[in-house]
N, C-alpha and C positions, 0 to 999 in steps of 0.2 A: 695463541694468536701468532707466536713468531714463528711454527710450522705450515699456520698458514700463507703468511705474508711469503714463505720460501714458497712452495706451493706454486702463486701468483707469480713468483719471478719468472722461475722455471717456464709460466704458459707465455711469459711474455717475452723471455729469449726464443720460445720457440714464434711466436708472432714475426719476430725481428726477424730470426733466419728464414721463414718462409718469403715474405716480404721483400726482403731485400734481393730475390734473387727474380722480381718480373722488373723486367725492362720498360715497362713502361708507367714505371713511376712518374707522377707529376710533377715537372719544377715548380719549385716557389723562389723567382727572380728577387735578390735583395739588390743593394746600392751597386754591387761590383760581384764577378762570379764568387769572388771567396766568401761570400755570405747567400748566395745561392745552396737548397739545401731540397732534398726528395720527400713531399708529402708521401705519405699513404694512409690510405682512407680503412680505417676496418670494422666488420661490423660488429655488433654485441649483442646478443639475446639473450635475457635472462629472465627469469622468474622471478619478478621484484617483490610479489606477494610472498614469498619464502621466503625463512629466514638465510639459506644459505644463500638465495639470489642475492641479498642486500648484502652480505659479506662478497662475495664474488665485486659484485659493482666497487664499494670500496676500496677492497685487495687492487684492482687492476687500475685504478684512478690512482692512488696514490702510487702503485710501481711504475705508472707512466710519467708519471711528477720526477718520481726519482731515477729513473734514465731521462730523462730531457734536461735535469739538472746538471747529471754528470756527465753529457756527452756531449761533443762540440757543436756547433751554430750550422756546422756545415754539414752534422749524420740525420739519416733518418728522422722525419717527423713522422712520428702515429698521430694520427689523427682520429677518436672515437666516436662512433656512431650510435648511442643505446638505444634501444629496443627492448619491451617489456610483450613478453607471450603471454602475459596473466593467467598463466597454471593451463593452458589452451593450446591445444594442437593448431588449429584454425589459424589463430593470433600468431603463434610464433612461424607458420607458413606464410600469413602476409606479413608478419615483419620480416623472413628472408627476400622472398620477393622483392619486397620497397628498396630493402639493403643494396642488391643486386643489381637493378633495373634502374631506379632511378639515383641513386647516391653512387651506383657503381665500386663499389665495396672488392678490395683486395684480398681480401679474408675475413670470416667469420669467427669470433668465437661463440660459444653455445650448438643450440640448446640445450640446457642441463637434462630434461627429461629424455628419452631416450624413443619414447613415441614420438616426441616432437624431433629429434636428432636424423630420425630414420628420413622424414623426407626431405629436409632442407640436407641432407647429405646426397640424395637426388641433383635436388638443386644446383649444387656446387659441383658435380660430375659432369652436370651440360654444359657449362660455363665457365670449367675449369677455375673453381676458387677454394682454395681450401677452406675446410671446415675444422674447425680444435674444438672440438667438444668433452666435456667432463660427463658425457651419457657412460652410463656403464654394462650396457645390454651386449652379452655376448655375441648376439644376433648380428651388433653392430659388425660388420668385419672390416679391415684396414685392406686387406687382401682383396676383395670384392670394390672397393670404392677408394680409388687410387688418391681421391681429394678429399678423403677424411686420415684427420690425425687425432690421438686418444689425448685427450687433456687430462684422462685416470683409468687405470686399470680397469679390467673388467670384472664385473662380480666372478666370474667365473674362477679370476685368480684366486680367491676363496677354498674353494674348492679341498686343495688341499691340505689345508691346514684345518678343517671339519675333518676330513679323510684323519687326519694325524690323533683328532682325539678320539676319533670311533675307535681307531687300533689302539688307541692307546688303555681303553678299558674292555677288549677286546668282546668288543660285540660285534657277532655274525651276521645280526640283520635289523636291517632298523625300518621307519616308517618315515617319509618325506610329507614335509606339509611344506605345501607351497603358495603362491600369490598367483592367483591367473593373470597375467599382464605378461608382458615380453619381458622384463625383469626375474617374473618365476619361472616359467617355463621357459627361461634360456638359459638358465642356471641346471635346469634336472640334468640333462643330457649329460652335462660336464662332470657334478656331481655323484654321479651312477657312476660311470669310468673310474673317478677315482676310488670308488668305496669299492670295485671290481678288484683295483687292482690292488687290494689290502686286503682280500679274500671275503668281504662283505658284502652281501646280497639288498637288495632294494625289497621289502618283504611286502607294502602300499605305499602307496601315495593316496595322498587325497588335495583338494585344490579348495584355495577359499579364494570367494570375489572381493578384491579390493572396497568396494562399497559394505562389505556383509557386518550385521551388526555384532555386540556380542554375543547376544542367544543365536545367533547361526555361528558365528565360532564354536560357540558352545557344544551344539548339538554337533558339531563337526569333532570334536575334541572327545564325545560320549562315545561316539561310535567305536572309536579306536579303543575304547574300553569292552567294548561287546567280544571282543576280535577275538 
């Protein structure tokens, strides 16, 4: 847990440094300017149905506790907005929407999933809001959508530390199973490259659907015995 609470800090200095730098934060007027202090509003989308969404929720509740404890009367308020996608692309596109449009939200963090990350990262490009999402889908690019920042690595970074154990028992050619979703097929590409450049060849692939039960894993897993 105390890897993840660090984790959580980490998304929330990076909150604070984006944040802090739109001009048009909200005053909140106290008795006399020195108790005057900058709302900002941010949004949250999570997958409360998951167990990581309800750690996330937590993690970022209690680090906001704990910078508004230790920072003066007069820095930065975050102000949190939650929003539940309920494991739904659908859902977590009208909760950015809502975020944006009517609460006017300075930042986003989420979606965790990374189908749901892809358009509310859209979203945030028109309207100039950044989005910190913990999606991990290579696909995701930082380079192509100037208002997405990565809340976690990308599976891709993976990559080569699989790469490290193929050469390390020095196999020539292996066989890729993957996940059809943007999760698996945005991992191959990357994948392949690295097993290239350890002199290791891609010899099949084959793809299982995220829905498929075991006896189609199964029969997917037989085949590769025929071979």
């Amino acid at each position: 847990m105390r890897s993840s609470k660090c984790h959580f800090l980490i998304v929330l200095i990076q909150f604070v440094s984006i944040i802090s730098f739109y001009h048009y934060m909200m005053p909140i007027k106290g008795e006399d300017n020195k108790t005057s202090v900058a709302k900002v509003d941010v949004g949250i989308i999570l997958d409360l149905k998951t167990d990581v969404g309800k750690v996330m929720h937590v993690s970022i509740l209690l680090e906001l506790d704990d910078y508004h404890a230790t920072t003066s009367r007069s820095a930065i308020r975050i102000v949190p907005h939650l929003r539940d996608s309920k494991k739904d692309d659908v859902e977590a596109a009208s909760a950015a929407i809502y975020l944006l449009k009517e609460v006017q939200v300075q930042a986003i963090f989420g979606p965790q999933m990374s189908t749901q990350t892809d358009f509310v990262i859209n979203l945030g490009n028109r309207v100039k809001v950044s989005i910190i999402s913990p999606a991990t889908s290579p696909l995701l690019t930082v380079k192509e959508n100037p208002f997405f920042i990565r809340g976690a690595l990308p599976s891709s970074s993976q990559t080569k530390a699989i790469a490290a154990i193929v050469k390390n028992f020095d196999w020539k050619e292996v066989v890729v199973i993957y996940e059809d979703s943007p999760f698996g097929t945005g991992i191959v590409a990357h994948l392949t490259d690295a097993l290239l450049e350890i002199g290791t060849s891609v010899s099949y692939r084959t793809v299982i659907s995220p829905s498929a039960n075991d006896d189609q894993i199964l029969s997917e897993l037989n085949k590769l015995k025929t071979m």
